[in-house]
N, C-alpha and C positions, 0 to 999 in steps of 0.2 A: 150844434149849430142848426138854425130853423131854415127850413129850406125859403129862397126869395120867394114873395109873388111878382109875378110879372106885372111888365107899367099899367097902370091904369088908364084905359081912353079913354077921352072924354065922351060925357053924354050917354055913356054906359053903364049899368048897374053892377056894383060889386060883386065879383063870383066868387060861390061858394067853392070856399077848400077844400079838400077832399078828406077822409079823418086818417091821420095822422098816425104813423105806429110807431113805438118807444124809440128813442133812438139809443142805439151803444156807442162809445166811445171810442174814437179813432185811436187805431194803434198808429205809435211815434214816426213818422214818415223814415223812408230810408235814406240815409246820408244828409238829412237835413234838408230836403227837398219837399215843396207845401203842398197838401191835397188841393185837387181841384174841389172845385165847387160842387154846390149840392143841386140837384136837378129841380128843372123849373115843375112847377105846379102844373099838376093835367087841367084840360078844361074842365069846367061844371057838367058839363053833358057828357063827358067820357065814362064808359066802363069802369067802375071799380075792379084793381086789380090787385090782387094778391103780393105787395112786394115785401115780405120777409123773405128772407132769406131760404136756400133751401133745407140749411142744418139747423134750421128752429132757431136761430135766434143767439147760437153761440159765438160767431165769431161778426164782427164790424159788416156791415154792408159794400161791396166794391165799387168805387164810387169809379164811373166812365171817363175813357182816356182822355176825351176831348169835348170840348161844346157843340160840334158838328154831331156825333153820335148821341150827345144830350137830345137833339131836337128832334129825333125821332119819332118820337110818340112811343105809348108804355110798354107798345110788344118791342119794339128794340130795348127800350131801358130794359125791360127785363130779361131779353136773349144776352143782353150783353154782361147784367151781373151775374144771370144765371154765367152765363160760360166763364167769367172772370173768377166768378166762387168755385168752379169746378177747376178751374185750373190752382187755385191755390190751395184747396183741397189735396188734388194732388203733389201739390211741392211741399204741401206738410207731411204728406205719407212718406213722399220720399227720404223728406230730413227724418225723421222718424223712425224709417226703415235703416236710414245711414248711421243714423247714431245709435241704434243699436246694434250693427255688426262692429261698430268701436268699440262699443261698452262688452261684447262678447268677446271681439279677440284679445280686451285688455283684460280679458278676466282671468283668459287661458293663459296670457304671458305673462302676468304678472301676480296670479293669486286670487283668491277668493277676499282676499283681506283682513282673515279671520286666525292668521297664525300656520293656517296648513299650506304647505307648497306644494303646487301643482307638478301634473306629470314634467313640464320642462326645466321647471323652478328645483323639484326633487333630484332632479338628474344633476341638474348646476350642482347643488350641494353636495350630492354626494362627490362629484369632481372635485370642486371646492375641498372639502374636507377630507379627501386623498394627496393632496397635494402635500399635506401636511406629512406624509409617511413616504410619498415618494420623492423623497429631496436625495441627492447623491448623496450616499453614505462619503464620512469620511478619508481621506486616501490614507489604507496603512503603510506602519512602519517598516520601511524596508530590512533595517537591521534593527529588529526588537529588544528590550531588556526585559523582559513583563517575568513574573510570580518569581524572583530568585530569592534566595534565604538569605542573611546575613547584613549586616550593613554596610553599608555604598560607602565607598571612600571619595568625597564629594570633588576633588582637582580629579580623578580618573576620567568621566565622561565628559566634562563639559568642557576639557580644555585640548582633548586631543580629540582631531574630529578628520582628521588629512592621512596619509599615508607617510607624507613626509614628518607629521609629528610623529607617527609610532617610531619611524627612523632611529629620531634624535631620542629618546631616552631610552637606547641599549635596553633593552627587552628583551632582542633577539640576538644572536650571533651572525657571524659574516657569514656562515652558510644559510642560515634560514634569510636574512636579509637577501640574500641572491635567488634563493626559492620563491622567495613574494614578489621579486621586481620581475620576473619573467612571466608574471599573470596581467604586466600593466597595474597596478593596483591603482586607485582614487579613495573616494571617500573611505571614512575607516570610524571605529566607535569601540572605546575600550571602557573596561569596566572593573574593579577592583572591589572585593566584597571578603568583609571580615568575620569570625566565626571565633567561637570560643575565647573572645577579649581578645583577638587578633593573634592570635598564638596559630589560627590557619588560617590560612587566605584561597579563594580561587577568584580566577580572571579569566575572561573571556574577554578576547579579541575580534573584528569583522573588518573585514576589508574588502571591499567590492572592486569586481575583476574584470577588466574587458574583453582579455582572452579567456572562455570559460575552458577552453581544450588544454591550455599552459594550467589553467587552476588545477583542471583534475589530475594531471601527471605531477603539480608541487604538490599534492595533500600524499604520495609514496613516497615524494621527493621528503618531505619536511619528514616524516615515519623514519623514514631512514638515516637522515640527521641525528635524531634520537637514539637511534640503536648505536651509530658509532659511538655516542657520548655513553655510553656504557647504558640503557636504558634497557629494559627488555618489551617485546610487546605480550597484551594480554588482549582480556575481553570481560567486557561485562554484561551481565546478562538482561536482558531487554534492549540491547543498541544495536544497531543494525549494524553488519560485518563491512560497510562503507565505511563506517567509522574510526580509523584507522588511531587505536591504543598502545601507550606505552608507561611505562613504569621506571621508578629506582628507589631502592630506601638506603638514607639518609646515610653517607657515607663519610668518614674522619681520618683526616693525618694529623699523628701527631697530636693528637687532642683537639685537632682543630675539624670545622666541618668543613669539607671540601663539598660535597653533594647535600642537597635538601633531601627530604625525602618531596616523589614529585612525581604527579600520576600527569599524563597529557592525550589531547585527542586533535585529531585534526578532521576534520570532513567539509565538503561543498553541498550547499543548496542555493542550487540556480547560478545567481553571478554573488555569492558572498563567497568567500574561504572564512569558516570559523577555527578557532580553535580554544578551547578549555583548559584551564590545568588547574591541580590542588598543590599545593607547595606548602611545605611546614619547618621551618628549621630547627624545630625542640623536639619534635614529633616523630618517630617513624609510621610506616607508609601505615600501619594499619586503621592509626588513627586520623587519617585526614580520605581513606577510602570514600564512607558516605558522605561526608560535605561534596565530595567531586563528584560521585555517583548522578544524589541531586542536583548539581547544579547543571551537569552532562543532558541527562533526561526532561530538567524542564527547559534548556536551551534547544531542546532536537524539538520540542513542543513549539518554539517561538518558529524553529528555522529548521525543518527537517531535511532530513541529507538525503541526496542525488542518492539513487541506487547503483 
């Protein structure tokens, strides 16, 4: 826009304009609010004065607040863009200075951009990627079955799981049932495993105890059951003398088998009562010894006995 000449009087000769410097392009008003006008024309006889700017020419001219201040004459117009440029000079430095301590602390929090994570970013991940290994482990098996030999006779575990089922299928006798109900028993987990075409068998029993001080006086209690049944006790070697052992080989009336042959253990770890047996009714004791052995030793593995 060219700046106005002011009215012409009459009977007066046209004055000479004064010469003209390029002008640059207003920047878009803020918020949609219109520049003022462009300052009037100096007299012919005034001073030529220097009005570029003071940055050479880069940034628009600051044009004055008001028409009051317009009429100044050129040493105001020019105190006042001078100071008007210098202050927005300023507010550029500042934006400038503001926007790059964003662009700096975005760089530390969020990366370089380039694939590599920063000191804080590196730390996230490796947190991050620990998370992965520190998940609570699974909760183990209270009464375990794990490594035993033989095939699982498949109605055994999954359908007696009580105390009161062991009960009902006569397993035990009315003394050893008297010896388990004085530990309080609960849950319970039996297991039945076959060996040589089922011609031996061992079974492991678990029955968890609420009185563990009643458990430990029935695991003598149950030993001694066995001894009056004509049993004897022995020992095997590698089991701990907790482990309280008994035996009988396979005994006949009459041609008939009254006794199996039948190795038994009884012991506590913690609040279970286990107990083990090898039983064979074709067999004597010798040959159903290692099936019991093993199955003894890797059950003290699952649930090792109280000392």
């Amino acid at each position: 826009m060219q700046p106005v000449a002011p009215p012409q009087q009459p009977q007066q000769p046209q004055q000479p304009q004064p010469p003209q410097h390029p002008q640059h392009p207003q920047a878009s008003p803020a918020a949609g609010f219109p520049q003022p006008a462009q300052a009037q024309q100096q007299p012919w006889n005034a001073p030529e004065t220097d009005q570029s700017p003071p940055w050479g020419g880069e940034f628009p001219p600051v044009s004055p607040g008001n028409s009051a201040e317009w009429g100044q004459g050129p040493e105001g117009s020019f105190d006042s863009e001078s100071k008007g440029g210098k202050g927005k000079i300023f507010a550029i430095v500042a934006a400038i200075v503001l926007l790059a301590g964003v662009a700096t602390g975005s760089f530390f929090l969020f990366g370089s951009g380039d694939g590599e994570p920063t000191a804080s970013g590196g730390n996230q991940g490796q947190q991050g990627g620990g998370g992965d290994t520190s998940q609570s482990p699974e909760p183990q098996e209270d009464m375990p079955l794990e490594g035993h030999e033989g095939t699982l006779e498949d109605s055994s575990s999954d359908t007696l799981k009580s105390w009161d089922d062991i009960a009902n299928i006569k397993l035990l006798n009315d003394d050893e049932l008297s010896a388990y109900q004085s530990t309080a028993p609960g849950n319970a987990k039996y297991a039945v495993y076959q060996h040589d075409g089922g011609k031996v068998k061992t079974v492991i029993l678990m029955v968890k105890v609420a009185d563990q001080d009643a458990a430990s006086a029935a695991v003598s209690e149950l030993r001694d059951i066995q001894l009056k049944n004509n049993q004897e006790n022995t020992s095997i070697n590698g089991v701990p003398g907790s482990v309280q052992v008994t035996e009988i080989q396979r005994k006949k009336d009459d041609g008939e088998i009254v006794q199996h042959a039948t190795m038994r253990a009884h012991y506590l770890s913690g609040d279970v009562l286990v107990r083990v047996e090898g039983v064979s009714g074709q067999k004597k004791l010798g040959a159903i010894r290692d099936k019991f052995e093993a199955t003894l030793k890797t059950q003290l593995e699952n649930l090792p006995a109280d000392e």
